[in-house]
C-alpha positions as CSV (number, residue, x, y, z in Angstrom):
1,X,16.7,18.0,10.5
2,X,13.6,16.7,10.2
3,X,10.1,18.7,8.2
4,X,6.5,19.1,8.3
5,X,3.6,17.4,5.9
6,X,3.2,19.4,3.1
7,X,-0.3,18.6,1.2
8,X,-1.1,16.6,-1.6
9,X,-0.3,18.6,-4.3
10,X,2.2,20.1,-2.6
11,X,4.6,16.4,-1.9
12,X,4.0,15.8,-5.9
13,X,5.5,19.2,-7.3
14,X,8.8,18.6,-4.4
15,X,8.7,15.5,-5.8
16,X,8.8,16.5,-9.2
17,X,11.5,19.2,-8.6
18,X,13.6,16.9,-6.7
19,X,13.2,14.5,-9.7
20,X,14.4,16.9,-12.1
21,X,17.8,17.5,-9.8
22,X,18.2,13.7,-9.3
23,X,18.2,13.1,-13.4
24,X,20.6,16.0,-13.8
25,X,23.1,14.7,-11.3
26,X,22.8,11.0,-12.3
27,X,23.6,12.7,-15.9
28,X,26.6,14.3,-14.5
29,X,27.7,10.3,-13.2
30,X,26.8,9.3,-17.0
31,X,29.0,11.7,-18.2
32,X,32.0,10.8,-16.1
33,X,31.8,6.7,-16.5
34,X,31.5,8.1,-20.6
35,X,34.8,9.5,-19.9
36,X,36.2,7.0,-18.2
37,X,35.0,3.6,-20.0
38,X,34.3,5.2,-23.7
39,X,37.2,8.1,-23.9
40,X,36.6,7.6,-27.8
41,X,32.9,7.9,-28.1
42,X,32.5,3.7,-28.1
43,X,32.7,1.6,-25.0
44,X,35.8,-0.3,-24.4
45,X,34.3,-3.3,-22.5
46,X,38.4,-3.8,-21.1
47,X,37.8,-0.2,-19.4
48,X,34.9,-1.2,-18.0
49,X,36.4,-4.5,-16.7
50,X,38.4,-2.6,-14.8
51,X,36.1,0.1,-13.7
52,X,33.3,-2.1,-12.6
53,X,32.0,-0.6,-9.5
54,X,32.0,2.6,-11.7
55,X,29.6,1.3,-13.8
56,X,27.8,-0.6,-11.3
57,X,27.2,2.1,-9.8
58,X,25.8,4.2,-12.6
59,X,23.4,0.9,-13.3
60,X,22.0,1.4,-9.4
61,X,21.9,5.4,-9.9
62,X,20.1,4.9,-13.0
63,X,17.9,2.1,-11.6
64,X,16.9,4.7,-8.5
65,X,16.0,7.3,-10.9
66,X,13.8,5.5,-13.2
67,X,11.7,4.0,-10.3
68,X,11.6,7.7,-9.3
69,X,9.8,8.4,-12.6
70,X,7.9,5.2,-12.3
71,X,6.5,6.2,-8.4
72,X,5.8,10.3,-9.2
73,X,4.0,8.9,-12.9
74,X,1.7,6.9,-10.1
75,X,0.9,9.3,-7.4
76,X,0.1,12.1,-10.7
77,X,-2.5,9.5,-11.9
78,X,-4.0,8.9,-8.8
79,X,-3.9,12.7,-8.5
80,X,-5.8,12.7,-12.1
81,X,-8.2,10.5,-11.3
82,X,-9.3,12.2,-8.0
83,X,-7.5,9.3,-5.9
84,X,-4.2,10.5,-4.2
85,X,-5.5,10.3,-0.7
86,X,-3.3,10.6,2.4
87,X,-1.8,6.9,2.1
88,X,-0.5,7.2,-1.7
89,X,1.3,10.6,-1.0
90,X,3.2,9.5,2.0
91,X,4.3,6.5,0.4
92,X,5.3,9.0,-2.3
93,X,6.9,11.4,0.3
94,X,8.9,9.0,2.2
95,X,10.2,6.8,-1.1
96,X,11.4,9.5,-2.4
97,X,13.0,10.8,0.5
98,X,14.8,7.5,0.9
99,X,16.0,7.1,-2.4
100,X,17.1,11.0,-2.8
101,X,19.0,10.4,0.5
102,X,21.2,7.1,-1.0
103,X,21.7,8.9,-4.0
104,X,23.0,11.8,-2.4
105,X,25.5,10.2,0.4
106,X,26.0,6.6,-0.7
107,X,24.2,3.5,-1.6
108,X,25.2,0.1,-0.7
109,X,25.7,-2.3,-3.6
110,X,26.1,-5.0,-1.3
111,X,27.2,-5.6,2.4
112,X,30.6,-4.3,1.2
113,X,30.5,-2.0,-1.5
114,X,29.2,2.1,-1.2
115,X,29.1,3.6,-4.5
116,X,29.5,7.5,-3.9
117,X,29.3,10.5,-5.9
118,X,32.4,11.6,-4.7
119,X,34.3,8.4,-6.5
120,X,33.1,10.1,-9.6
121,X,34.8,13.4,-8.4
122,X,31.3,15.3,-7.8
123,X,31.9,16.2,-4.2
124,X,30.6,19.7,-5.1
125,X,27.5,18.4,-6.7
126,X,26.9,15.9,-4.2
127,X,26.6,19.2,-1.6
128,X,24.7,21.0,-3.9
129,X,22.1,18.4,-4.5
130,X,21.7,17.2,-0.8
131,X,21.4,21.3,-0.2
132,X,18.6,21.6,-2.7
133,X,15.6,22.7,-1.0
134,X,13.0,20.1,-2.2
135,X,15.4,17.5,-2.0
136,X,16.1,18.3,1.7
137,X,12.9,18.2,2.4
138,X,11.9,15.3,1.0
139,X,15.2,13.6,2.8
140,X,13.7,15.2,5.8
141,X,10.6,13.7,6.3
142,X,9.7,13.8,9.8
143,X,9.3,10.3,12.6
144,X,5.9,11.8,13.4
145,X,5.1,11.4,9.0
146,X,6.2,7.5,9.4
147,X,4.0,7.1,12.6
148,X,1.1,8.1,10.3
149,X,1.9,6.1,7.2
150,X,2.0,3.2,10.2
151,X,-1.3,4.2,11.3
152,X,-2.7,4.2,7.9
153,X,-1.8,1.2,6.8
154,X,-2.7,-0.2,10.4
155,X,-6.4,1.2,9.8
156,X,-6.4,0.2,6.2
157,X,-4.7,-3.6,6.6
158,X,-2.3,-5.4,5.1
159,X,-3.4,-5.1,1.7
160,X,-3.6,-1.7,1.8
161,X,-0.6,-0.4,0.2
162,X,-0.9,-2.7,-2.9
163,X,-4.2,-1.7,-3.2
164,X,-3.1,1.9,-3.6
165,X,-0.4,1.2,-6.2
166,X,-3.5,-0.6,-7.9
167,X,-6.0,1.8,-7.3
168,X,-5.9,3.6,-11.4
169,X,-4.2,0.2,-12.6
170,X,-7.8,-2.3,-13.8
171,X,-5.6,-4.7,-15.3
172,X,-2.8,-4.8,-11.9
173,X,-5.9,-5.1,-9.9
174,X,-8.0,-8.2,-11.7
175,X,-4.3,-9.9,-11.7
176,X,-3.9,-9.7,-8.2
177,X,-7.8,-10.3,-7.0
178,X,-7.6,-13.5,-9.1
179,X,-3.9,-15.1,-7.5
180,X,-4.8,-13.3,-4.0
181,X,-7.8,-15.5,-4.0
182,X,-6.3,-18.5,-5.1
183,X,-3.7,-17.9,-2.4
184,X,-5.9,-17.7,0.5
185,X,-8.0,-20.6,-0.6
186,X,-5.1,-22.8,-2.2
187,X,-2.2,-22.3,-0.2
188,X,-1.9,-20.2,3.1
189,X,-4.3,-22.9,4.4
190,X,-1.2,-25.8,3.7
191,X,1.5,-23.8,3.8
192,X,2.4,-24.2,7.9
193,X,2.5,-27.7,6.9
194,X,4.2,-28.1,3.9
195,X,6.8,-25.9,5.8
196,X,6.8,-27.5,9.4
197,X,7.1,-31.4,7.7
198,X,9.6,-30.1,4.9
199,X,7.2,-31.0,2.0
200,X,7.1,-31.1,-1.2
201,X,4.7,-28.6,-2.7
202,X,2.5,-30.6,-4.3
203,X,2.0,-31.7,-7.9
204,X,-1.8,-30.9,-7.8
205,X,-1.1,-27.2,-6.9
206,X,2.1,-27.1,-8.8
207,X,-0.5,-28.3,-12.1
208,X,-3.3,-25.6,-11.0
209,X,0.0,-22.7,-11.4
210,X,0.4,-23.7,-14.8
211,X,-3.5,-24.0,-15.7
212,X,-3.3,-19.9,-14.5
213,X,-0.1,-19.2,-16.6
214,X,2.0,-18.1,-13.9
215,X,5.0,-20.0,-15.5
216,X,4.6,-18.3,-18.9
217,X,3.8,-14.2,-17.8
218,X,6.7,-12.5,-19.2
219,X,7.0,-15.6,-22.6
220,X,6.1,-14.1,-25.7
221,X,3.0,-15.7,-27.1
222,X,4.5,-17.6,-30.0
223,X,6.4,-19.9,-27.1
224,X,2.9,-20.0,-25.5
225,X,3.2,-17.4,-23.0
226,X,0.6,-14.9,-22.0
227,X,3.1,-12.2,-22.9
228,X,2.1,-9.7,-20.0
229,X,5.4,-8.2,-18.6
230,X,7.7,-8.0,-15.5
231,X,4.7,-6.0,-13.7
232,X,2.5,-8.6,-13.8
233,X,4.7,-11.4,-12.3
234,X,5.5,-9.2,-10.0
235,X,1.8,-8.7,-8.8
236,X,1.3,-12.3,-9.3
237,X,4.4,-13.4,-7.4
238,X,3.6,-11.0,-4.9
239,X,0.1,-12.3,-4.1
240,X,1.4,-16.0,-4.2
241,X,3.9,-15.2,-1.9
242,X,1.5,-14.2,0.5
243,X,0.1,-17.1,0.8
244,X,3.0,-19.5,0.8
245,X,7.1,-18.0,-0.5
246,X,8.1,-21.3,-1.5
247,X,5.0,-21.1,-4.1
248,X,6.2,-16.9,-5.1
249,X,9.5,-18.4,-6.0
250,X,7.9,-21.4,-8.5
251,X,7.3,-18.3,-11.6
252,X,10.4,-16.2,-10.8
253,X,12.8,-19.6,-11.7
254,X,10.9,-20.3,-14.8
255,X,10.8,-16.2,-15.3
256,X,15.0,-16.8,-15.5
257,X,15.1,-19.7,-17.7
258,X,12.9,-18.1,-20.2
259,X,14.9,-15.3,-20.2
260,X,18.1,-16.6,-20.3
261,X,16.8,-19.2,-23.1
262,X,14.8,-16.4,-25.4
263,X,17.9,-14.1,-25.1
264,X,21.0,-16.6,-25.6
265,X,19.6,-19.5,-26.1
266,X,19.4,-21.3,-29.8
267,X,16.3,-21.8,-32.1
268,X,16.1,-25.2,-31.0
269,X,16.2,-24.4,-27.4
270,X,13.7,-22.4,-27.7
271,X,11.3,-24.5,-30.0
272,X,11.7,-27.3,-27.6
273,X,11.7,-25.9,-23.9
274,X,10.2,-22.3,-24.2
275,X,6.6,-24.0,-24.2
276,X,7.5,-26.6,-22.0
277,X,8.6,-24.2,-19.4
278,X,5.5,-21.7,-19.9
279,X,2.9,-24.2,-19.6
280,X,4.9,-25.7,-16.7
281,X,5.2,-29.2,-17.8
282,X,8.9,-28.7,-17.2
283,X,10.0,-26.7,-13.8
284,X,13.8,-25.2,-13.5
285,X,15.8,-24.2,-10.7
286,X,18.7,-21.4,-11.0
287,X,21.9,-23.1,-9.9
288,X,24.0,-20.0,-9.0
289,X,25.2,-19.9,-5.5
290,X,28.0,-21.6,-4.4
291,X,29.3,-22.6,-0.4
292,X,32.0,-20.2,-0.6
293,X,31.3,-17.4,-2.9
294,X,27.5,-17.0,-2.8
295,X,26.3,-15.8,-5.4
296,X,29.3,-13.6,-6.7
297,X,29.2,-15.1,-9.9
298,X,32.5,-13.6,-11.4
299,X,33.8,-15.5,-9.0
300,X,32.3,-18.9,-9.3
301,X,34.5,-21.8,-8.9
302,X,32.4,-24.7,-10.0
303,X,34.1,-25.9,-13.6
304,X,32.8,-27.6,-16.6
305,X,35.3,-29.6,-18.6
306,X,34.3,-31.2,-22.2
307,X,35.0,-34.9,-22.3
308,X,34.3,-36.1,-26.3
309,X,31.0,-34.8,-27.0
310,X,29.7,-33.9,-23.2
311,X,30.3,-32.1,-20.2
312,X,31.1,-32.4,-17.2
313,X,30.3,-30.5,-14.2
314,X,32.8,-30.2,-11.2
315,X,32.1,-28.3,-8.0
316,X,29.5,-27.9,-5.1
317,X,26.4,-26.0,-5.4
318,X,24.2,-24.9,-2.5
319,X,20.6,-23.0,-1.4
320,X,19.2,-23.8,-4.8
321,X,15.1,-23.0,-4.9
322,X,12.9,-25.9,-5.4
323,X,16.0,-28.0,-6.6
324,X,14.3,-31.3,-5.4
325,X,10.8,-30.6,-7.5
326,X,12.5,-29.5,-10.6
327,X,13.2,-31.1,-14.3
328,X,15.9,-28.7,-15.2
329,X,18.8,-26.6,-13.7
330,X,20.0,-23.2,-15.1
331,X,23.7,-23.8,-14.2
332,X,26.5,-21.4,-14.6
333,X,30.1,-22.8,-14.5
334,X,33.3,-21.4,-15.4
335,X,34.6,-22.9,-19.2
336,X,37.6,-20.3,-18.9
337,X,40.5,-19.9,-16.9
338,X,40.5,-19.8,-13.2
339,X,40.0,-15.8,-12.5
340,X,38.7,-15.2,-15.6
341,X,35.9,-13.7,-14.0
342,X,32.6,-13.2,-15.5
343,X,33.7,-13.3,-19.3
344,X,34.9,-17.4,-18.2
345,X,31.4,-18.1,-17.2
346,X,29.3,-20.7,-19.7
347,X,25.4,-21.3,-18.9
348,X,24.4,-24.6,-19.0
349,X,20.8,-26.1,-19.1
350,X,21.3,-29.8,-17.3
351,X,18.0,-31.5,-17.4
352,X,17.4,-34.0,-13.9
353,X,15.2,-36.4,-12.7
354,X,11.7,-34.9,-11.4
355,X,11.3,-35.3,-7.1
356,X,8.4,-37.0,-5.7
357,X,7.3,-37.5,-2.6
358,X,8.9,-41.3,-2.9
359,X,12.3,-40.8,-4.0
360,X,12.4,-37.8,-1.0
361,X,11.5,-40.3,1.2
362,X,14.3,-43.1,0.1
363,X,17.0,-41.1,0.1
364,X,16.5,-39.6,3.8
365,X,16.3,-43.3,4.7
């Protein structure tokens, strides 16, 4: 089946209708992993264990719904401020439809695993919502609506999308005029090359990244971070990304370290590196993914065994971002019994020699 346009004002109160069904059903999925992983009105974490995908899941239902919110919240301000336009609302019209239609008839976790309503036994309720009238229609968005969005953004350029999402956002717009230019003047120019003769990124721009904080966005200030949020690396990794991935990726690994550091890490840790990192005197690299397992961490393989009053690392690692350029590795490794999935997992921080250009050079010789 596919629908007509519907107007402006029209797209945000389906949208807000279709919202209000989507929370209610996600509630009913709530309800029933409550049931099945906290039958006493606390979480048993060995239910859970063995209901994973249950609750994995409920995490990506959940997930869908709160960007939901997040998009219609968007397209109402634009709406307040007098700046909805054509382009906003069919972003609006066909991203909901999308994520209405996953939550209704499946969404892929991964390559391999569909989370469905009916595993939750609301077959009934799955009908009923995909039946709902605004829900339908949003799901039912017609090719010729898609051709326009196309033509839109065709007309308007590349930019034009994010400029939109910016467009009642000040602070999301300075962010990303300031990196955007910095991208086309900085990087894009390089980037073929740096690519093409499987450079290094250099120092000098590597320095200029940290001069603009984009190692430190999300670090609270105390650590000497700028404190600004997930939003604004994502603008900011966005924009560099533009220009150059390889560069993108530089804040997102020292984003994880931070993280993993200011959440599990001790005081010292983060007296010591939290700084370090923000500034970007010291760069990390995430060391998840393995040869044979990917990155399916619960099923890592790679082993650390204490020896006296160190550890020692055993296993192969592989596809690890900017693992030549890097002072530090965020390394997972399994301390517990082989299978123990996820709850035998330690997370190591194993500090490494810095590359440069020369030692690159030695060891391909």
């Amino acid at each position: 089946m596919t629908t007509a346009v519907s107007s402006d004002r029209e797209v945000i109160a389906q949208a807000a209708r279709a919202l209000g069904a989507a929370t209610a059903l996600v509630g009913q999925v709530e309800q029933k992993v409550a049931a099945i992983c906290a039958p006493n009105g606390t979480l048993d974490t060995g239910l859970l264990d063995r209901h994973q995908i249950e609750g994995h899941g409920l995490a990506w239902m959940v997930s869908y719904v709160e960007i939901l919110k997040a998009t219609l919240a968007w397209a109402q301000s634009l709406e307040e401020a007098g700046k909805l336009g054509r382009l906003p609302t069919l972003l609006l019209q066909i991203g909901f439809g999308e994520y209405l239609a996953q939550l209704g008839n499946g969404i892929a976790m991964s390559q391999d695993e569909v989370v469905r309503l009916e595993r939750f036994g609301l077959g009934e309720a799955a009908q009923a919502f995909r039946a709902d009238k605004d829900v339908a229609f949003l799901c039912g968005v017609s090719v010729s609506a898609r051709a326009e969005l196309v033509d839109l953004l065709r007309q308007a350029g590349p930019s034009a999308a994010v400029e939109a999402s910016d467009a009642n956002d000040e602070t999301a717009a300075l962010i990303r005029g300031q990196f955007r230019s910095f991208a086309d003047k900085q990087v894009a120019p390089f980037a073929q090359s740096w690519h093409g003769e499987n450079r290094l990124i250099p120092i000098e721009t590597i320095a200029e990244l940290g001069k603009l904080g984009v190692f430190g966005l999300t670090t609270p200030a105390a650590f000497g971070g700028s404190e600004m949020g997930a939003e604004a690396m994502c603008v900011v990794t966005e924009e560099l990304s533009r220009g150059y991935i390889g560069v993108g990726s530089l804040g997102t690994r020292s984003e994880i370290a931070c993280e993993l550091i200011r959440l599990a890490g001790t005081d010292a840790q983060r007296e010591r590196l939290l700084p370090k990192l923000a500034s970007g005197e010291i760069l990390p690299t995430a060391v998840f993914t393995e040869p044979n397992n990917g990155s399916d961490l619960a099923n890592l393989t790679t082993r650390a065994e204490k020896v006296g009053d160190v550890y020692r690392i055993y296993g192969a690692k592989t596809w690890i971002t900017h693992a030549s350029r890097t002072d530090m590795m965020i390394l997972p490794a399994r301390t517990g019994a082989p299978g123990s999935g996820h709850r035998g997992l330690s997370m190591f921080l194993a500090e490494k020699p810095r590359g440069t250009r020369t030692i690159r050079s030695r060891r391909r010789a």
